[in-house]
N, C-alpha and C positions, 0 to 999 in steps of 0.2 A: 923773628920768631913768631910773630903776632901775628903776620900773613902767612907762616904756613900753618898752625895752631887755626886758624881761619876757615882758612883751606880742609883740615880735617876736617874740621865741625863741618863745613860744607859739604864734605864728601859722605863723611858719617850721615847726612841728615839725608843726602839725597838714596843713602843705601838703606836708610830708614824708610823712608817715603817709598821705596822703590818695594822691600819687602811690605810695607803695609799696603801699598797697591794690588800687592803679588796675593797678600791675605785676605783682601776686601773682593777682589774679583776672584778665588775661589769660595768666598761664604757668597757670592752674588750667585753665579754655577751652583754652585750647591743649592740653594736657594730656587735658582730656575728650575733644577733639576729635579728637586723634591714638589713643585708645583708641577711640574711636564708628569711626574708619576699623580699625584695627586688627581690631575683632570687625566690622566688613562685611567686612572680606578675609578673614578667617578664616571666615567664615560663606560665604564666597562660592567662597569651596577647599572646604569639606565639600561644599558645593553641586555644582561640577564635577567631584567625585572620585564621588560616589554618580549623579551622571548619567550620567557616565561608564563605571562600574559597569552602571549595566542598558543601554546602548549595548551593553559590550563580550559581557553575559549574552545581549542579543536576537541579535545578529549569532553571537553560538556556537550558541545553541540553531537557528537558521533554516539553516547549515552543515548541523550534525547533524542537524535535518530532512533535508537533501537529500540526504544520503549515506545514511541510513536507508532513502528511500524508493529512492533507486538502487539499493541491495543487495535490496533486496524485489523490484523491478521482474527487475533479472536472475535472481533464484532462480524468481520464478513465471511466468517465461521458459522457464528451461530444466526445470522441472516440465511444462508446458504441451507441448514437447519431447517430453521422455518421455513423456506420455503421447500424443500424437498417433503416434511411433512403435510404440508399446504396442498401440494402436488398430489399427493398419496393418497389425501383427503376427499379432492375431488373426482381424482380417478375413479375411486371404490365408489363414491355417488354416482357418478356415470355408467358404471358398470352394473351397477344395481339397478339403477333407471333401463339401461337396456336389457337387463336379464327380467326381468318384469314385463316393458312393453314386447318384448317375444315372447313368452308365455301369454301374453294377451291377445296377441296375433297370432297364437297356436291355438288357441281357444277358439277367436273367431274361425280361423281355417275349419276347425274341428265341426263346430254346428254348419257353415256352410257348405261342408260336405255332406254330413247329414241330412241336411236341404235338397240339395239337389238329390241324395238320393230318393229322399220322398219324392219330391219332383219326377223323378225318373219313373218312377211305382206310377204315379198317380199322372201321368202326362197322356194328354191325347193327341190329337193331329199336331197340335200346334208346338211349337221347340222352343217358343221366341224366350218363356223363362228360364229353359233351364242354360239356355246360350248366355241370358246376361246373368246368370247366376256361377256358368264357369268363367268369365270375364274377370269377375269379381273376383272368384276363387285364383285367378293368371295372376290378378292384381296384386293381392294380399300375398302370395308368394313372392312375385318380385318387388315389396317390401319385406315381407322376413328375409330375403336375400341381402335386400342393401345392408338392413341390420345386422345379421348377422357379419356381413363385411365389415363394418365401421366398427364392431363389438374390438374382432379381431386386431383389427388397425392400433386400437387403442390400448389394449396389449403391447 
C-alpha cells in the first residue's frame, strides 16, 4: 500500500508540476505579450511624434513661404513705384528741355529770316551773304526737324 500511496503522491505531484508548468508559461505568454504590445505602442508614439514633427515642420516652412513671398511682392511693388515715377520725372524734364530748345530754334529761324530779308533789300551784285545766311537758315531747320523727331519719339 505504501508503493501505490507512492505512486499517487508521484502522479499527483507531477500533475501538479505539470499544471504549474501549464500556469507559469501562460503568465510567461502573457508576459511576452503585454511587452510585444508595450514596444508596438511605444513604437507607435515614436511613430506619431516624428510624423507629427514634419507635419508641424512642413506647414511652418509653406507659412514662411508665403509671407516671404508677400514681403517680396510688396517691396518690388513699391520699387516698380518708384521707378515708374522716377521715369515720369525725367520724361517731363526732357520734354521741357525740348519744348524750350525749339522755341529757341524758332526764335533763331525767326531773326535769320528777318536777316536775310534785309539782306535781300539791301544786297548788291554780290549774293555770297545772303547764300551763307540761307545755309544757315537749311541748317537750323534740319535741327528743329531732328527735334522735333526725338520730342515725338519720346512720347
Amino acid at each position: 500500500m505504501l508503493l501505490t500511496s507512492n505512486y499517487r503522491g508521484e502522479i499527483e505531484m507531477t500533475e501538479l508540476q505539470t499544471e504549474d508548468l501549464a500556469v507559469v508559461r501562460r503568465k510567461e505568454s502573457s508576459k511576452k505579450r503585454r511587452l510585444r504590445l508595450a514596444f508596438i505602442n511605444f513604437f507607435m508614439l515614436w511613430l506619431l511624434l516624428i510624423l507629427g514633427g514634419f507635419y508641424a515642420t512642413h506647414s511652418y516652412m509653406e507659412h514662411f513661404k508665403k509671407s516671404v513671398t508677400g514681403q517680396i511682392e510688396e517691396q518690388t511693388s513699391t520699387q516698380i513705384k518708384n521707378l515708374q515715377t522716377s521715369y515720369d520725372e525725367q520724361l517731363a524734364k526732357l520734354e521741357t528741355s525740348y519744348i524750350t530748345q525749339l522755341s529757341d530754334l524758332q526764335i533763331k529761324i525767326e531773326q535769320l529770316n528777318e536777316l536775310l530779308t534785309f539782306t535781300k533789300d539791301n544786297a548788291n551784285s554780290s549774293t555770297d551773304n545772303s547764300n551763307m545766311l540761307y545755309t544757315q537758315l537749311n541748317e537750323m531747320k534740319t535741327q528743329l526737324n531732328e527735334l522735333k523727331k526725338s520730342l515725338e519719339l519720346m512720347k
